[in-house]
NUSE-54679 format. One record per residue (C-alpha): residue in one letter; x, y, z. Coordinates in steps of 0.5 Angstrom, whole numbers, padded with zeros to 4 digits, always signed. Example, Ala and Ser with C-alpha at 12.3 -4.5 7.8 and 13.67 -1.06 7.14 Angstrom:
2
A+0025-0009+0016
S+0027-0002+0014
! end
This chain:
463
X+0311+0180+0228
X+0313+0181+0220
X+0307+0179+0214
X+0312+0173+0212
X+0312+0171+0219
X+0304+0172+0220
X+0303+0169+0213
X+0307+0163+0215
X+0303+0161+0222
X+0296+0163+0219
X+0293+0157+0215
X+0287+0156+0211
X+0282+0154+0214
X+0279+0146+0212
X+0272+0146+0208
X+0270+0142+0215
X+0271+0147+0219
X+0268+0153+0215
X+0262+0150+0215
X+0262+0148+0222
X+0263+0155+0223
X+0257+0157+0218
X+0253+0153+0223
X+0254+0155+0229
X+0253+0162+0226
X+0246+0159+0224
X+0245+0157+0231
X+0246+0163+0234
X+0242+0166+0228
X+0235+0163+0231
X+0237+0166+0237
X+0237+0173+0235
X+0234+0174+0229
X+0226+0173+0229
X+0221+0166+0228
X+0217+0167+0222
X+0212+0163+0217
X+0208+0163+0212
X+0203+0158+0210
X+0203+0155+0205
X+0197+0152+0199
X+0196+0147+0194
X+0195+0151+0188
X+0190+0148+0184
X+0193+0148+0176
X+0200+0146+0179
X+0199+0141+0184
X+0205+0144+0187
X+0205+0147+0194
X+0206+0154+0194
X+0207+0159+0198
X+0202+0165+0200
X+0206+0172+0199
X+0200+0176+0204
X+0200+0171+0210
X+0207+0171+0213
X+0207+0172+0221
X+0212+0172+0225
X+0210+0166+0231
X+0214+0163+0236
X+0221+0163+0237
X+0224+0156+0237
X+0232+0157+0237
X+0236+0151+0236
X+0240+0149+0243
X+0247+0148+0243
X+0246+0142+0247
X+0242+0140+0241
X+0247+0143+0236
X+0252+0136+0233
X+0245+0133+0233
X+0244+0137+0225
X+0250+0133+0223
X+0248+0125+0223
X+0241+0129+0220
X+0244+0132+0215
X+0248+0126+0212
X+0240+0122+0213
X+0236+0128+0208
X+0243+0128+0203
X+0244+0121+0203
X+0242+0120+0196
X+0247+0125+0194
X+0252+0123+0199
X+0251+0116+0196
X+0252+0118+0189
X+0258+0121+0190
X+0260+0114+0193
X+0258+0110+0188
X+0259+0114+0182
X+0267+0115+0185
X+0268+0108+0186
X+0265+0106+0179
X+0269+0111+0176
X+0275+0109+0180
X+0275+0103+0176
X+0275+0105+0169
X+0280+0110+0171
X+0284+0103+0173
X+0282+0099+0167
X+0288+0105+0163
X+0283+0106+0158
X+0282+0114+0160
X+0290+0115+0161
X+0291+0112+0155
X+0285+0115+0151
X+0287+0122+0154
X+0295+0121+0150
X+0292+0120+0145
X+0288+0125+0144
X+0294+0130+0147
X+0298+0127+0142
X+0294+0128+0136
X+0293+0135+0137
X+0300+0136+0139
X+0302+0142+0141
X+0294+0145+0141
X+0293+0141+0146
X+0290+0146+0151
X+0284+0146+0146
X+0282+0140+0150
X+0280+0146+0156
X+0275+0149+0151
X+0271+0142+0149
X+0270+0140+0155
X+0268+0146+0159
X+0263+0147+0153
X+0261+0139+0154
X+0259+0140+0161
X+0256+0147+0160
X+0251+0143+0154
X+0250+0139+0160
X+0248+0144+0165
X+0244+0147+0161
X+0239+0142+0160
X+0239+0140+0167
X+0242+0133+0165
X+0247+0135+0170
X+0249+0139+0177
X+0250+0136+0184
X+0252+0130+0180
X+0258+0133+0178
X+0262+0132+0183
X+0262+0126+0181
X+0266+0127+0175
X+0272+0131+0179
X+0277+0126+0179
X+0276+0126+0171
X+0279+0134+0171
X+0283+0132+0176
X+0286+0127+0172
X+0286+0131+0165
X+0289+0138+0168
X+0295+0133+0170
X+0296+0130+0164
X+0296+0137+0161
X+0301+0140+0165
X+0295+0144+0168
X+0293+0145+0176
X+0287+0143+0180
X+0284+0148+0179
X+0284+0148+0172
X+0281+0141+0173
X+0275+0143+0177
X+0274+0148+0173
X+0273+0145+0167
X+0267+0140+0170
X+0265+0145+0176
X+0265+0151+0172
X+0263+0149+0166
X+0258+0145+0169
X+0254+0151+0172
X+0256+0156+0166
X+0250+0152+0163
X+0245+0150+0169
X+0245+0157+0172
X+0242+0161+0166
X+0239+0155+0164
X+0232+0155+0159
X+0230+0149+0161
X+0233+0146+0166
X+0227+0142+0170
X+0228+0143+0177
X+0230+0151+0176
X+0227+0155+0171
X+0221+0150+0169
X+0220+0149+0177
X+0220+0157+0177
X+0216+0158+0171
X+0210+0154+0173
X+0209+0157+0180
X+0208+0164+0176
X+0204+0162+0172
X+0208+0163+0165
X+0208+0157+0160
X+0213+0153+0161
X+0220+0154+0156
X+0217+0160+0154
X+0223+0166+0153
X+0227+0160+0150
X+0231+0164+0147
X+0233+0170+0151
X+0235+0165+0155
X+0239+0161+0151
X+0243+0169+0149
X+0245+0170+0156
X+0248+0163+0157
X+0252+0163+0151
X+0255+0171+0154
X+0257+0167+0159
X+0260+0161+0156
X+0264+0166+0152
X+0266+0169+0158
X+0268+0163+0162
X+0271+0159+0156
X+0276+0167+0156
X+0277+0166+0163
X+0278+0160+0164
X+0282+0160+0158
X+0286+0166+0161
X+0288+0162+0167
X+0290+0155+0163
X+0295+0158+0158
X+0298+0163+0164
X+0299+0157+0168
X+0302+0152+0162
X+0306+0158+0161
X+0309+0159+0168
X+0307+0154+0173
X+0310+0157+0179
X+0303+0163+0176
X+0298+0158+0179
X+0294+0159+0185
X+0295+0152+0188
X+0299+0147+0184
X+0298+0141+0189
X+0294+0135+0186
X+0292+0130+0191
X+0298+0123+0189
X+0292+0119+0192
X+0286+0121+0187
X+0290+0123+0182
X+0296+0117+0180
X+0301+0120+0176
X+0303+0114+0171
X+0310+0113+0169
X+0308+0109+0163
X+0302+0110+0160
X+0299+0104+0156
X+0297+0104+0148
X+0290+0106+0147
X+0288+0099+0145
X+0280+0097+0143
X+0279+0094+0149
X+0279+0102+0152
X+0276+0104+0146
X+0270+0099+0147
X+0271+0103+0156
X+0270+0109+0154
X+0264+0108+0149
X+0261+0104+0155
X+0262+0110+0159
X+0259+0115+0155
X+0253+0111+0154
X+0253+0112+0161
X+0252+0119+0160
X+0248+0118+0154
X+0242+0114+0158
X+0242+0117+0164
X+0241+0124+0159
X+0235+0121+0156
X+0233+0119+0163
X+0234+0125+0166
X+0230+0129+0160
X+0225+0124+0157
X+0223+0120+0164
X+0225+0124+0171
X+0231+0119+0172
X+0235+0122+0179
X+0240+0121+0182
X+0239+0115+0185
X+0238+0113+0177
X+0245+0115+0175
X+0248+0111+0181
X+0245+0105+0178
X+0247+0107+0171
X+0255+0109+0173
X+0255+0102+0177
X+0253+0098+0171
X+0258+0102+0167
X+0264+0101+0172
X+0263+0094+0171
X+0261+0092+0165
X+0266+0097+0163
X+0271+0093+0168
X+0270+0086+0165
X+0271+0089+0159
X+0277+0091+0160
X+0281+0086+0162
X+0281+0086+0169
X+0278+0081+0174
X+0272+0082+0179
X+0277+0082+0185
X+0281+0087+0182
X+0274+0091+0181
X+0273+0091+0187
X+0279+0094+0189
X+0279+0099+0184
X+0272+0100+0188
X+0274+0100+0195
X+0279+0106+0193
X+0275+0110+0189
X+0269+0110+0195
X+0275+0111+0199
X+0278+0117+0196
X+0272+0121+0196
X+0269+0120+0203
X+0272+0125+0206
X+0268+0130+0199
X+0261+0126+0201
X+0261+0128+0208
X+0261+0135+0206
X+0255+0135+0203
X+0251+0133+0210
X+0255+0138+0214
X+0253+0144+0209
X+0246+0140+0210
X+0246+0141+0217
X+0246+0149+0216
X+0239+0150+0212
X+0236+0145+0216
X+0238+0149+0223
X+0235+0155+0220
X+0229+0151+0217
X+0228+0149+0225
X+0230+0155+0228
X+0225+0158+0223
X+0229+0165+0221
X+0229+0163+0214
X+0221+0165+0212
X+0223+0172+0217
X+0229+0172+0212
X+0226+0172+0206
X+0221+0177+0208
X+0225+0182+0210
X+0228+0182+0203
X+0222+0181+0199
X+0218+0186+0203
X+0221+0194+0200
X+0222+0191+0193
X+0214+0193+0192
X+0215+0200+0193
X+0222+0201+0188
X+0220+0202+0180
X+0220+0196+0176
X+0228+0197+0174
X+0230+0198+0180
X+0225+0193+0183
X+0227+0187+0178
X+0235+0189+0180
X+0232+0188+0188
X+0229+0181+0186
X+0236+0180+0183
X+0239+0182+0189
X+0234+0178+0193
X+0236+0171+0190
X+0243+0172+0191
X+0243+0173+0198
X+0237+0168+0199
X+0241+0163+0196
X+0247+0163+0201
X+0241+0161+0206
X+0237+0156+0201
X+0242+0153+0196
X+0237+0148+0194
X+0235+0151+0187
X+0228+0148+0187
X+0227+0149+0195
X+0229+0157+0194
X+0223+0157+0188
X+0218+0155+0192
X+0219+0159+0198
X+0221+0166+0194
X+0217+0164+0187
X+0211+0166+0190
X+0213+0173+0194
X+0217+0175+0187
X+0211+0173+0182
X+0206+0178+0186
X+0211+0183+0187
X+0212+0184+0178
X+0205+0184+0178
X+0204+0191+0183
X+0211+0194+0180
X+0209+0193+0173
X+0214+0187+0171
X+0213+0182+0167
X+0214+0175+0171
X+0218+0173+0166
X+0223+0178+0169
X+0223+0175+0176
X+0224+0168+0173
X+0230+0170+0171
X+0231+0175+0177
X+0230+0168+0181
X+0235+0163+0176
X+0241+0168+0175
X+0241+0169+0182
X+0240+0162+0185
X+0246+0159+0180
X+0251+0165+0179
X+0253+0165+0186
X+0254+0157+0187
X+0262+0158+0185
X+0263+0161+0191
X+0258+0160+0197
X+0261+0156+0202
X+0254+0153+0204
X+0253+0149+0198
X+0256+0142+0199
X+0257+0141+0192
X+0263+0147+0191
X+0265+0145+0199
X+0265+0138+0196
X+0269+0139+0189
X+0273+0144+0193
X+0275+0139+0198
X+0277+0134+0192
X+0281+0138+0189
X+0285+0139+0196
X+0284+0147+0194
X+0283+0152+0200
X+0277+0155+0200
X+0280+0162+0200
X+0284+0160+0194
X+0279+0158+0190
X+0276+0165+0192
X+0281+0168+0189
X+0280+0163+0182
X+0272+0164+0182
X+0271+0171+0185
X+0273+0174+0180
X+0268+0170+0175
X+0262+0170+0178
X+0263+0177+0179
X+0262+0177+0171
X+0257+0174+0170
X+0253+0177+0176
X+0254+0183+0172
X+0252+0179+0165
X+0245+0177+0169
X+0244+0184+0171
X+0245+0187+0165
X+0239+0182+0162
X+0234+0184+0168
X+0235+0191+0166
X+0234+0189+0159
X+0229+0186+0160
X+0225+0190+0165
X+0227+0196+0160
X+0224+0192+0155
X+0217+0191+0159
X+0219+0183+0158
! end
């Protein structure tokens, strides 16, 4: 059989069935890899709970049954209902103002004002979510906001993977460096004991470094596929989520009045979320009373919200039971009670490398860990406490190995397949993983590459 042949047979497998192939692998991981446990502590200045580093023993084997295997996927939907929840509700409520015209519209007109510079858009709005990222006001909550890329790529003449891009990218060129984002940095910073926000300002240099390289790549890719669309990884876009109007409607002030409810909405669940600890259940609320207002606003009538609603909740569904799914692996890991084995093991040679060389293991460490443990604030209370002592004996600062910690838990959710927010926007998008790999690869390799030349810096530097 020739490669054509071959290539024409083979298919890209779905999104369900590479996470229920990770999982089964999780299964069989408990089987062969050994049980271990640390125990934990309520550190006294904290209040948090935390990891004591010096008390890992390996305990019991406890390895997940195959009977007991399709048992983690109705209990992965139950721990990540209120992401599941949100991507409901904040699809559907989205999906209403979508139908209300007033974003197709609003869009033209902007298009029609730039004119032929209306490539331009790409830049702003990938600068917007990073902005966003990088206060931690948005993160897994911007699946919700996929069908909006979606629906500018098109009108564009662009492709679903500009589209995801431009807020999944964007979004997380911001949230992975981030000098302040709440459940990362300040979480990691106050299990090492440094004050919080501190190096502010080192961080905000590394993030910039990897605004300016995303906004070049992704850039590079848009115009090459505006130019050639025949250039385009994957040119499908979903007709169900993303309808190509024939008429687009005169932007009105009605739509302006839309579109200023729906950025309201943004602006409250921003101050919310930095100023009062709003979450994701605060956000689904404040999208619903958006979507409504909005609606009514607009001029459509309470049935035809509730249209637009059902829809909305409809074309997601498939994207919200992703992230229970990719919920199942760490919790079959966590029951099997090999992710404390596989941090150990990691963690334990780094505290005989010089600092340099050590910091880069503590980077190394972070990546491989977040493909297990891709709850950001889940993998700082597990590594924080192994990698903060370890800076102690090798002579680095924990500012360090908080940055070791953050670069290497957000640089890689690109292209991890058990994050259920990338599977999910990937499924959205109705782009094959491995074509996404191949748009993404290339990009977090450069920031991986921006993140260890910052960790060697500082560790140089004695920071």
């Amino acid at each position: 059989m020739n490669n054509a042949a071959f290539r024409s047979r083979w298919k890209v497998p779905d999104a369900y069935v590479v996470i229920l192939s990770i999982a089964f692998l999780a299964m069989v991981a408990t089987w062969i890899v050994p049980a271990g446990q640390y125990a934990f502590h309520v550190n006294p200045q904290t209040k948090a709970q935390q990891v004591d580093p010096n008390s890992f023993r390996l305990a019991a084997r406890q390895p997940v049954m195959p009977w007991e295997f399709f048992l983690y996927f109705p209990l992965g939907l139950e721990k990540a209902a209120e992401v599941v929840f949100l991507i409901l509700l904040v699809g559907g409520f989205l999906q209403i103002i979508n139908d209300s015209g007033a974003i197709e519209a609003g869009l033209s007109g902007l298009i029609g004002v730039l004119g032929s510079r209306r490539i331009l858009i790409v830049p702003m709005l990938i600068t917007c979510m990073s902005v966003l990222g990088f206060t931690g006001v948005l993160a897994n909550a911007v699946v919700a906001f996929i069908p909006l890329g979606l629906l500018l790529a098109r009108r564009l003449g662009l492709d679903p993977v500009c589209g995801a891009a431009m807020m999944y990218v964007g979004c997380y060129s911001g949230f992975a460096p981030s000098a302040m984002c709440p459940a990362t940095t300040l979480i990691a910073q106050q299990i090492a004991g440094v004050h919080p926000m501190s190096g502010f300002v080192v961080r905000t240099v590394v993030w910039l470094a990897i605004l300016l390289a995303t906004l070049w790549y992704v850039m590079r890719y848009a115009v090459k596929v505006a130019a050639d669309p025949s250039s385009s990884i994957h040119a499908t876009f979903d007709d169900e989520l993303v309808a190509a109007s024939k008429e687009v409607p005169a932007f009105t002030a009605r739509h302006t009045l839309t579109l200023l409810i729906l950025a309201a909405a943004f602006a409250l669940f921003g101050w919310g979320a930095s100023f009062h600890d709003w979450s994701l259940r605060n956000l689904s609320a404040v999208m619903m009373a958006a979507g409504i207002i909005g609606g009514l606003v607009s001029g459509m009538k309470l049935q035809a919200i509730t249209g637009s609603f059902i829809t909305g909740c409809k074309h997601l569904l498939y994207s919200a039971l992703i992230v229970g799914l990719a919920k199942s692996v760490t919790l079959i890991m966590e029951d099997g009670r090999i992710i404390h084995t596989l941090v150990h093991y990691l963690s334990a040679p780094l505290a005989h490398l010089p600092p340099v060389f050590a910091a880069g293991g503590m980077y190394v460490m972070s990546l491989v860990m977040h493909f297990f443990i891709t709850s950001g604030s889940g993998q700082a209370y597990v590594t924080m406490p192994i990698m903060a002592p370890i800076a102690d004996i090798v002579g680095l600062d924990r500012q360090t190995a908080v940055s070791a910690y953050c670069y290497g838990d957000g640089f890689i959710n690109i292209v991890i397949p058990t994050s259920g927010v990338l599977m999910s926007v990937i499924a959205m998008s109705r782009i094959p993983y491995l074509k996404w790999l191949k748009f993404a690869l290339p990009l977090c390799g450069i920031w991986i590459l921006l993140g260890a030349l910052a960790i060697a810096y500082s560790a140089w530097l004695g920071w």
